[in-house]
KOLMIKOL-11101 format. One record per residue: x, y, z of N, C-alpha, C, O in turn. Coordinates in steps of 0.1 Angstrom, whole numbers, plus 5000, padded with zeros to 4 digits. Layout:
<recs>
XYZXYZXYZXYZ...
</recs>
This chain:
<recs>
898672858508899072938519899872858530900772908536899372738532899872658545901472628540902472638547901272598527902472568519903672678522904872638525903272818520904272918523904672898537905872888540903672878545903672928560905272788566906072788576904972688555905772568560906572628554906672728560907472638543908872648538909372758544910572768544908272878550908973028555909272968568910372988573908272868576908872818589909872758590910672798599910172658583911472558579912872648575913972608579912572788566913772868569913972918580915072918584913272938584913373048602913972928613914772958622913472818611913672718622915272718618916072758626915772678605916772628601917572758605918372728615917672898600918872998604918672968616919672918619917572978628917572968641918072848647918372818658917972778639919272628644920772668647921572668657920872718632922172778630922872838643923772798650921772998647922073058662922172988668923372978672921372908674921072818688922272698688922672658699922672668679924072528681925172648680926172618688925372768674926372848678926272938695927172988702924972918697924472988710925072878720925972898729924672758718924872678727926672628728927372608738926872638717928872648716929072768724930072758731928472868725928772978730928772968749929573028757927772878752927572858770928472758766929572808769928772648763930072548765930972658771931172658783931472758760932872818766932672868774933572858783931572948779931573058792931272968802931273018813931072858801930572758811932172728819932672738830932672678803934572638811935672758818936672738825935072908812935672998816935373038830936073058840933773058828933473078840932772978855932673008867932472858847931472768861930872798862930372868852930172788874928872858878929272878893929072798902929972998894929973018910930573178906930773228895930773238918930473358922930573418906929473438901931673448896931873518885930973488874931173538863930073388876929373338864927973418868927273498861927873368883926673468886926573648885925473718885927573678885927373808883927573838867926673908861928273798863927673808843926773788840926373888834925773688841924473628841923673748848922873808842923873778859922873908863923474008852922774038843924174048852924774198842923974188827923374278822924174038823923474008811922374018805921974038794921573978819920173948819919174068819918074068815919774158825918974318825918474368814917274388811919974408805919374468788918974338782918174378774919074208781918274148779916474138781915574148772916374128794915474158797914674278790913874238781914774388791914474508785914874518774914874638771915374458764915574418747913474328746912574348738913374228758912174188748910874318756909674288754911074428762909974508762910274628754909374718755911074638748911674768739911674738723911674818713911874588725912374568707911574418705910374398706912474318704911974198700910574168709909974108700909774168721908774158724907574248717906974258706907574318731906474398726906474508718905374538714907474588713907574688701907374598686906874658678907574468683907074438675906174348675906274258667905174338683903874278688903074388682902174378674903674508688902674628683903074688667902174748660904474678662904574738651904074698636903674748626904474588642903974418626902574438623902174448611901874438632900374468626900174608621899474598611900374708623900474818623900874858608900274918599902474788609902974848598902074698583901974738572901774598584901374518579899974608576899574568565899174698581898174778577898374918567897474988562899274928567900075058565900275018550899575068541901174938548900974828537900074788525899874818513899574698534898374668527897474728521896874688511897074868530896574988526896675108515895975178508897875098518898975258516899775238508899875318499900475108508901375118499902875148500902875188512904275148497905575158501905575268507905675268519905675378501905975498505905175518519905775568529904275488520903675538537904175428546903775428558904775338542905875228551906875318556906875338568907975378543909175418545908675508558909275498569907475598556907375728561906975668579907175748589906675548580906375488593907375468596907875528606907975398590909575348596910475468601911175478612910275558593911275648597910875748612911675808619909275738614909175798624909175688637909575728648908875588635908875458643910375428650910475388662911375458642912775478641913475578652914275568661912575698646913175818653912375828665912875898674911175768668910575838684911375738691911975768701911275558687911375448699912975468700913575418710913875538690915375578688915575648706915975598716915275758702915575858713915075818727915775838737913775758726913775668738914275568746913975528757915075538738915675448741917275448741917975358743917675578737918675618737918775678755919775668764917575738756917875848768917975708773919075658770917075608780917075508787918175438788918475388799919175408775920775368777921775458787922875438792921075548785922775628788922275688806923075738814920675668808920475678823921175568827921975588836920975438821921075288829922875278833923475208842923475368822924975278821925475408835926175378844925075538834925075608844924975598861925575638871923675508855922375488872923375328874923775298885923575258864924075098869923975018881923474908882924775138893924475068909923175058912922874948918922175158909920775168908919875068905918875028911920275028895919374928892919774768898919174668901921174788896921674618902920874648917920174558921920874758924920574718938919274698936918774638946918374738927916974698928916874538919915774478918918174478913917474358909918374258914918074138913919674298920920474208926920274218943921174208951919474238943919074288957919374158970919574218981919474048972920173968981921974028981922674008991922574108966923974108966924074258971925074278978923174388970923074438980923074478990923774568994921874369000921974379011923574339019924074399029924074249012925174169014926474249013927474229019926174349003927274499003926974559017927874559025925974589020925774689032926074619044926274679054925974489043925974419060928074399058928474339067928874429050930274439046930574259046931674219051929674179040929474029038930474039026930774139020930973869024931673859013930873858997931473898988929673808997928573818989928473908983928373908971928574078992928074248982929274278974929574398971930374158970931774198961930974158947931374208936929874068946929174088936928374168933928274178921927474258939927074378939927974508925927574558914929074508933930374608924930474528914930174588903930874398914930874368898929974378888930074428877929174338894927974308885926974468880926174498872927474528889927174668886927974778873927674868865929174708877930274728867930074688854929874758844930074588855929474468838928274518835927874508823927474588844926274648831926374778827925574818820927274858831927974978819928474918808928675008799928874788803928974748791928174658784927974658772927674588794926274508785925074608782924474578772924674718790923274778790923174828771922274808764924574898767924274898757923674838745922874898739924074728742923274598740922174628736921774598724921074708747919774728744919674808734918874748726920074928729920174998722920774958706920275018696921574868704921574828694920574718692920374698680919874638700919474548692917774588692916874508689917574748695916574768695915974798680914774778677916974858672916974928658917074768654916074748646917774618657918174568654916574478647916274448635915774458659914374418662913474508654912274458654913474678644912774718639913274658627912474558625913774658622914874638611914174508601913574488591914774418617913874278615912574258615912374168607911274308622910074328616909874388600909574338589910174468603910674538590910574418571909974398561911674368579912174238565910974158566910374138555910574108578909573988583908374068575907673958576907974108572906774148568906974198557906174288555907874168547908174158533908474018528908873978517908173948545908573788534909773768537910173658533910973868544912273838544912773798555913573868561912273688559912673588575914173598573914773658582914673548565916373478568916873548573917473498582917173688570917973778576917873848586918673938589916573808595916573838611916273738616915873758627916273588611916573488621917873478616918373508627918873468610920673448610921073558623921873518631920473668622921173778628921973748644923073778648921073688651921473628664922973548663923673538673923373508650924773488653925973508652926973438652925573688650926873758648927273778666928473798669926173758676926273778691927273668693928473678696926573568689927273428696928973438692929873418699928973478677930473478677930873598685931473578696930773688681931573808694931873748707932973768712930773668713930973598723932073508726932873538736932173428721932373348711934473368715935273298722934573458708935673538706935973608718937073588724935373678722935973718736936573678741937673718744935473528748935773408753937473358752938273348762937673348740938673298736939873368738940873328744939673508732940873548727941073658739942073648747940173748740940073818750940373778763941473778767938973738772939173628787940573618790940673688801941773568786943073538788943673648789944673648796943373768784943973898785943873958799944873998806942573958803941974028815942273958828942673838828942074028838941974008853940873918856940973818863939773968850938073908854937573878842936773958836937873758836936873668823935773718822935273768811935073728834933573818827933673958823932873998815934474018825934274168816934774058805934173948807935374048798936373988785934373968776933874008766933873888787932573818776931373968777930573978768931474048787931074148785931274218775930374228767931874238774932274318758931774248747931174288737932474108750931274038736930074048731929674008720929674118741927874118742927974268735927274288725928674348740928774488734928874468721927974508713929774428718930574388706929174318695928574358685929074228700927574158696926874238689926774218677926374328694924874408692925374508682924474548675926574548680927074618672927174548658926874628650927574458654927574398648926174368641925874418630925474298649924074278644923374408639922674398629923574528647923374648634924174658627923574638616925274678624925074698609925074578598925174618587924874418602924574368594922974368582922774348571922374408593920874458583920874578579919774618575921774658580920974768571921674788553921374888546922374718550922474678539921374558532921374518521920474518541919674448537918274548535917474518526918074638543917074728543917474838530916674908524918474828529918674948516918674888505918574978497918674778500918674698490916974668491916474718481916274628496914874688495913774828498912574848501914874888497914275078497913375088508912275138508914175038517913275048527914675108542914375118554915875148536916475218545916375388552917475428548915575488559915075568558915975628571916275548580916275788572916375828578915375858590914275898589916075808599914975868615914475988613915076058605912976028621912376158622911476138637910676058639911776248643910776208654908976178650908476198639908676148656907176118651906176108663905376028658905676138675905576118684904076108682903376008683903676218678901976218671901376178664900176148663902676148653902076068637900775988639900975898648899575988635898475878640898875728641898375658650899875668632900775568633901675538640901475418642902275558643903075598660902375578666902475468671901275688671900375678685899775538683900275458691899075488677898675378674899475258678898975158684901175268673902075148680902275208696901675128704902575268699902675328712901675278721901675208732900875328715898975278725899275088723899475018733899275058715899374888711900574858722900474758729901674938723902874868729902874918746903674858754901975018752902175048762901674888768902374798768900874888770900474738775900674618768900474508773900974628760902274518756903374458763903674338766904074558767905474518778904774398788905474298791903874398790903374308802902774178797902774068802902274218785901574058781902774008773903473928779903274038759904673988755905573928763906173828759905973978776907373988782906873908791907773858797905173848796905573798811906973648813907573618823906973568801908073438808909373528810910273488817909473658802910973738808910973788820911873778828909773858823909273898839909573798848910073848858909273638848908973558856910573558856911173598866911173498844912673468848913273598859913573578871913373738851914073828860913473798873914273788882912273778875912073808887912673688899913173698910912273538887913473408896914873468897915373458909915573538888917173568892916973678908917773668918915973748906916173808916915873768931916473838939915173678936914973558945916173518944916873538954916573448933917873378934919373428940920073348945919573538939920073598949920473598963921573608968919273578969919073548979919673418981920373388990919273328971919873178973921473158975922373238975921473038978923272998979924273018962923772958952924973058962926173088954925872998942925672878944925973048931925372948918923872938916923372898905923172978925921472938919921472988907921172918897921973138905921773248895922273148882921573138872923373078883923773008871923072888868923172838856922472848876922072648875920672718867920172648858919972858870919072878864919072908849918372878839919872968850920773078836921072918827920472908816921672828828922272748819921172638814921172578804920072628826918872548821917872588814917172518808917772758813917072818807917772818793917272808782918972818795919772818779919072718773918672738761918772568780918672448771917272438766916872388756916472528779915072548772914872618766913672628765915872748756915772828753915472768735914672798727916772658733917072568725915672558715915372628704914672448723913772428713912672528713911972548703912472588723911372738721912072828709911372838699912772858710913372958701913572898683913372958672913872748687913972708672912472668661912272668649911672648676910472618671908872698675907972678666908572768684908072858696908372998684907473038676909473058687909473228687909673188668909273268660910373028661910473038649908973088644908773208642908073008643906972998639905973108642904973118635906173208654905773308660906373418649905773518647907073408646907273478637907473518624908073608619906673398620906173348606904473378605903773438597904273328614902673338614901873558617900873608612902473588621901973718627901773838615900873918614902973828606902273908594901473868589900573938588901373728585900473618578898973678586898073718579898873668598897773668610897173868606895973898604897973938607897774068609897174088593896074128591898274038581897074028571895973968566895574018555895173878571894173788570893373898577892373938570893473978591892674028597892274218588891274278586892974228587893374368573892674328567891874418566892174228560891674158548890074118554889274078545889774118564888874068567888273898563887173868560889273828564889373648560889873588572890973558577888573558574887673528596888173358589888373268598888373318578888573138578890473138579891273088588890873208567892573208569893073258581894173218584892573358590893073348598893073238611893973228619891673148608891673008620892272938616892872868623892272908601893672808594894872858600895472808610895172968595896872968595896972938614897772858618896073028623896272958641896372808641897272768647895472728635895672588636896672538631897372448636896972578623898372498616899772548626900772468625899872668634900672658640900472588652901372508653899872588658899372488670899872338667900672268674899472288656899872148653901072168652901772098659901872278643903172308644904372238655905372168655903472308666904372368676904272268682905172228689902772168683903172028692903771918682904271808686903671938672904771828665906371808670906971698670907171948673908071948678908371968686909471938690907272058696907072108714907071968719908171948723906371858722905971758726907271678728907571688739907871618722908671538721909871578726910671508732909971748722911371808729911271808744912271768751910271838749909771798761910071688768910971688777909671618765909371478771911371428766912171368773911571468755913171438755914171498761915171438759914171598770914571678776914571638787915671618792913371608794912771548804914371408809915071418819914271318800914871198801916271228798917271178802916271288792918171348791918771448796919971458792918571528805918671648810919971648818920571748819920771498824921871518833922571438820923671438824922571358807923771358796924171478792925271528794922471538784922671648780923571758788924571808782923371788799923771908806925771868807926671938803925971708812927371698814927671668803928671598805927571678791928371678773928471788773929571848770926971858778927572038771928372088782929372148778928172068792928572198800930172148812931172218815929871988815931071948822932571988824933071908833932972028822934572058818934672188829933872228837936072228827936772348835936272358847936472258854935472468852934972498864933672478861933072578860932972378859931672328856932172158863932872078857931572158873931472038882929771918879928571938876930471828883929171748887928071768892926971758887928271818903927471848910927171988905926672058914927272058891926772148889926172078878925472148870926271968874925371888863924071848869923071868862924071798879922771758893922271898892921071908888922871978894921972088898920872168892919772188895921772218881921372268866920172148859919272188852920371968863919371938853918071928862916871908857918271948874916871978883916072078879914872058879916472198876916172348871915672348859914772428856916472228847915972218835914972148831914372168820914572018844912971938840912372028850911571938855912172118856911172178861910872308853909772338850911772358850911572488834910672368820909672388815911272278819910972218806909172108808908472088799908872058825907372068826906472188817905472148812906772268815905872428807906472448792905972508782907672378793907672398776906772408765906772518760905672308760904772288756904072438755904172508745903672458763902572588772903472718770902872808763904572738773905172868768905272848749904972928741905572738748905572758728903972798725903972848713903072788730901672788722901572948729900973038724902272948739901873118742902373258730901873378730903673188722904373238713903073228698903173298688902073148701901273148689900173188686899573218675899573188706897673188706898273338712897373408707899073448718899273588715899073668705898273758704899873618697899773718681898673698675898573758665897473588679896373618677895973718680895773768669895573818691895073888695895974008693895574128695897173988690898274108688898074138673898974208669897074108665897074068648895674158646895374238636895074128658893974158659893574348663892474418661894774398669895274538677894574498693894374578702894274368695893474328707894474328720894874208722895074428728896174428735895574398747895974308754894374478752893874428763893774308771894074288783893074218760892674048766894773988771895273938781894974008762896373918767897173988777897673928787897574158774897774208792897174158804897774128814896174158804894874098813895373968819895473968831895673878812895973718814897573738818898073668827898373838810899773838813900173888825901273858829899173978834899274008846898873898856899673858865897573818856896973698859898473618864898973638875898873548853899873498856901373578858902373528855901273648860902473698870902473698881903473678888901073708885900773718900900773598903901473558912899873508896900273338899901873308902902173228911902873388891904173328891905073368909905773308915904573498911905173548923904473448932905173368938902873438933902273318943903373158945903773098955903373128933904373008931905573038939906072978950905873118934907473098938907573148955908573118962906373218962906473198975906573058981907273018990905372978972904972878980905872748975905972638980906472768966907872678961909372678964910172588961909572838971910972808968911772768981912872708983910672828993911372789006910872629007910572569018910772588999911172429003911872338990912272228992911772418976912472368966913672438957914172428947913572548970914672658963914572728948913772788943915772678944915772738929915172648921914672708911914972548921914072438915912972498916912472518905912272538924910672588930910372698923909172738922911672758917911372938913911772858897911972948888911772738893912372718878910972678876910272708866910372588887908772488883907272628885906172608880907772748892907072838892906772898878905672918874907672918874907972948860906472878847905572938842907072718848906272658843905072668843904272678833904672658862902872628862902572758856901672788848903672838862902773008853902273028836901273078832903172968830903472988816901772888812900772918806902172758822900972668812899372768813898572798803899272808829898172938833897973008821896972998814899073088819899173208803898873118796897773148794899172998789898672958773897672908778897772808771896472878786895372828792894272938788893472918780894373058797893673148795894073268781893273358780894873248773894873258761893573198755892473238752894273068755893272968746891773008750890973048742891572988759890073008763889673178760888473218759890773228759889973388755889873368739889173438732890173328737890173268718889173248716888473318708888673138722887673058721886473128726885773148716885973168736885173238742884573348733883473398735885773398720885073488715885273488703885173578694885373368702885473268688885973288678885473288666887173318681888373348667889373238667890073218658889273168678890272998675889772898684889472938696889772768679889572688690889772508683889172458675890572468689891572398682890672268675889872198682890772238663889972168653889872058653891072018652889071958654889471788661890471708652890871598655890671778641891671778634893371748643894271668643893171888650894371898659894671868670895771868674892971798678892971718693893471578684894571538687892971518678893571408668895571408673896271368682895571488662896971498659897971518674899171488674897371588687898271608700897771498704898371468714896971418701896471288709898071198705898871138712897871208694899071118686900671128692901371048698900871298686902071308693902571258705903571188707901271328714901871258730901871128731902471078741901371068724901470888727902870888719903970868725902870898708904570858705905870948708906970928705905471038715906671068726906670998735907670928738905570998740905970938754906270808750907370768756905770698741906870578743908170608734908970508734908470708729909770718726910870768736911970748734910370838748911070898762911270728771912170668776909870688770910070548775911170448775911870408784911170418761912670388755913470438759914370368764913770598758915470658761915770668774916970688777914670658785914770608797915670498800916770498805914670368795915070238796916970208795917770158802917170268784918770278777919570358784920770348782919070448793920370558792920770518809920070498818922270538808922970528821922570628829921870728826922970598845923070708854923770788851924170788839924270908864925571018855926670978860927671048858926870838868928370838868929070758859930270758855927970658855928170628842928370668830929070618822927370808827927670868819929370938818930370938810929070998829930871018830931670918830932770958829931670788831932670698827933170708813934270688808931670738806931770768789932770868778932770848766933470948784934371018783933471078779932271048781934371228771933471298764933071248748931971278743934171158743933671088731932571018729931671028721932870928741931670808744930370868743929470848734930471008757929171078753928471118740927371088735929771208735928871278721928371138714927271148709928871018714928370918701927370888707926270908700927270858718925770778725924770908721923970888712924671028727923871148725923571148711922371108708924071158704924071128684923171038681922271068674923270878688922470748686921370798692920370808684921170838705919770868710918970958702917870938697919871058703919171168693918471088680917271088680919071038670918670968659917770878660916870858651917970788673916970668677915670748681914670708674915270868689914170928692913671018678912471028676914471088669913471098660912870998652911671008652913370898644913070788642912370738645911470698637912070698662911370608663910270698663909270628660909870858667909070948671908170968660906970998662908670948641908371008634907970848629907070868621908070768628907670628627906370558636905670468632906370638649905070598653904170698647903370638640904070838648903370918642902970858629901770868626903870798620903270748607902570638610901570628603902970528622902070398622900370478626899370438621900370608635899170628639898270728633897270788636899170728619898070808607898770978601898371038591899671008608899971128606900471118593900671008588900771228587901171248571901771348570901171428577902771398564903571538563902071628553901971748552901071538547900071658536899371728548898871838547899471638562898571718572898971878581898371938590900471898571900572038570900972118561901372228562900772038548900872118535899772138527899672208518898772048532897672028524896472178525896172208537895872238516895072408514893872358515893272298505893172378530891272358527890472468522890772588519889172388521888272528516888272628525887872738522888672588534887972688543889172798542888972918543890672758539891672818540891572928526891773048527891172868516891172958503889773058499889473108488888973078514887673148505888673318522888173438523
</recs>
């Protein structure tokens, strides 16, 4: 079993590399088209909305609640009472989310004034500031759509995921980046205002990404006409699972929207220095965090279907060591590179220095919680495997309220930094009181096996960050480096920190069988 769980993770990580080095080519350009000042900030708000509401409609919580559900349906029933789920699953969260597109692209001013609300007031007081208001209100009649495709996009993809077919909803994310991509490029030069140009890419994006799966869904007879379903006992069942879902799934999306909206208020660019550091921390959560989160959750929802109380504390432990094997180090590597990193990727056009300063303050105060947001991606779908929605709403409210506390008492003296480090203390809170609701009611609790193995990690990260400390220039040096110089030195470091990272791990006992290796406890 551990064996699947690693080669299905190693695919998922690997397509989601794929995305993420095309994602991150993707903020290079928007970074040079746009900077980070007034027109970057209002894309980034436009963007962030149906984003936002993509992970409480589709990729969060609709498949938090659907995976276990339909993984019971399955298990149980058999194909045909799949098809017949899908198809009502299809057609109720369809229409709902249909009406909800075509209010938002309608209501648009409506909602920017409730989340851009500093660029509001700043409309009404006739300030130069509320010209972002109109824009940005503008740009989400073309991004809001967005939600609506990648919401079928996110069934589709549970869908595959729970037949074992990872690759083709982790690749899917980078039909976005190229649209983007393309816009950027080709588009941008056409228009008056570059950000509509990447607006559309995002349109363009989501469109794309549907219809690339559903040739994959019909080639496993699993492509089915929508039907409303509102009552089906299966339905109500996701429904009931997903109402209180939105809140435990979604809270680090909650926290960010709710930093952009604070941010606002801030001086010109917060909204970006936040937006582009979040990108970098998006990097290793996403490659390694939401990969493995979504490898393990059918796995988890079937062990519990099954009634196998041991495979399901294996397969949690194995992701936990997972996730600090490569959480840890990205961390702590992030930490020490954050102003190369930021001026290789982002320096050029209207991306200044002093927006490299800015952006890597935002990125070690987001990347303090790294760690802590990836284990939240793994000790959840415990309880989401479980149909246990309660306990983790419970904690996902907890820390929201922590996150709003923070960010009072951080930002009037650390600004946007304060609302990036709010973030973090919140996230570590959420995987804290996870963990301890696990434990407390004794369905996981990390095996000395695995205090062993984070013992290790953290000691050979941290003298591997020690080192890349020691070595690496300031940033005016770094910019002496050209952009050549940089990429080679970044390349060397990079190679010198895994190396040395995965060489002390071996001096202090670790072994690759210590995640391929099947115990008893895993096979009864």
């Amino acid at each position: 079993m551990s064996g699947k769980l690693l080669k299905s993770g190693m695919i998922v990580s690997f397509m989601t590399l794929i995305s993420r080095v095309l994602g991150l080519v993707r903020d290079v350009i928007v970074a040079n088209v746009l900077g980070a000042g007034a027109m970057a900030d209002v894309f980034f708000m436009a963007n962030r909305i149906p984003n936002f509401l993509r992970r409480l409609f589709a990729e969060g919580a609709f498949s938090q609640a659907f995976v276990p559900v339909l993984a019971e349906v399955k298990e149980k029933h058999g194909d045909d009472a799949v098809r017949e789920l899908i198809a009502k699953a299809a057609g109720t969260l369809g229409l709902i989310v249909t009406v909800v597109t075509v209010l938002a692209v309608v209501g648009s001013p409506v909602l920017m004034m409730l989340f851009g609300a500093g660029w509001f007031n700043a409309y009404l007081d006739g300030a130069p500031e509320g010209d972002k208001y109109l824009q940005a209100s503008f740009l989400l009649k073309i991004t809001f759509p967005y939600l609506w495709f990648i919401t079928f996009v996110a069934l589709s993809g549970a869908v595959l995921n729970t037949y074992n077919k990872f690759a083709v909803a982790a690749f899917t994310p980078v039909f976005l980046n190229v649209a983007m991509i393309g816009s950027a490029i080709y588009l941008a030069p056409q228009l008056e205002n570059p950000a509509e140009a990447i607006a559309w890419g995002v349109f363009l994006g989501g469109l794309i990404q549907f219809l690339f799966q559903l040739p994959f869904l019909a080639k496993a007879g699993l492509l089915v006409l929508p039907r409303w379903g509102w009552q089906d006992p299966n339905v109500t069942k996701i429904r009931t699972l997903m109402i209180p879902a939105l809140f435990g799934v979604s809270v680090s999306q909650i926290n960010l929207l709710l930093d952009a909206i604070i941010a606002s208020f801030l001086v010109t660019g917060a909204v970006s220095w936040l937006y582009y550091s979040d990108r970098l921390l998006e990097f290793p959560l996403g490659l390694f965090g939401i990969a493995i989160a979504t490898v393990i959750l059918p796995g988890l929802s079937r062990h519990y279907a099954a009634a196998s109380e041991a495979a399901f504390k294996y397969t949690l432990d194995w992701a936990v060591r997972f996730i600090c094997l490569f959480g840890i180090p990205s961390m702590l590597g992030l930490i020490v590179l954050a102003e190369p990193i930021i001026a290789s990727v982002f320096m050029r056009g209207e991306f200044t220095a002093e927006d490299v300063v800015k952006t890597s303050h935002s990125l070690i105060a987001y990347n303090s919680g790294l760690v802590a947001l990836m284990l939240i991606k793994v000790l959840a779908p415990a309880f989401y495997a479980r149909q246990d929605i309660k306990t983790p709403v419970r904690i996902a409210i907890i820390a929201m309220v922590a996150n709003m506390g923070f960010n009072l008492m951080l930002a009037p003296f650390l600004s946007y930094v304060g609302l990036a480090l709010a973030t973090a203390l919140s996230g570590t809170l959420n995987a804290w009181l996870l963990y301890r609701g696990l434990k407390q009611r004794d369905i996981y609790s990390f095996s000395s096996k695995t205090c062993w193995f984070i013992a290790k990690a953290f000691s050979a990260a941290a003298l591997m960050a020690g080192c890349l400390f020691y070595v690496t220039p300031d940033l005016t040096g770094w910019i002496a480096l050209g952009l050549s110089g940089q990429v080679l030195h970044l390349l060397a470091y990079f190679a010198f920190a895994i190396l040395a990272y995965f060489v002390l791990l071996f001096a202090f006992g670790v072994r690759l069988s210590d995640f391929k290796r099947q115990t008893n406890a895993e096979s009864k």
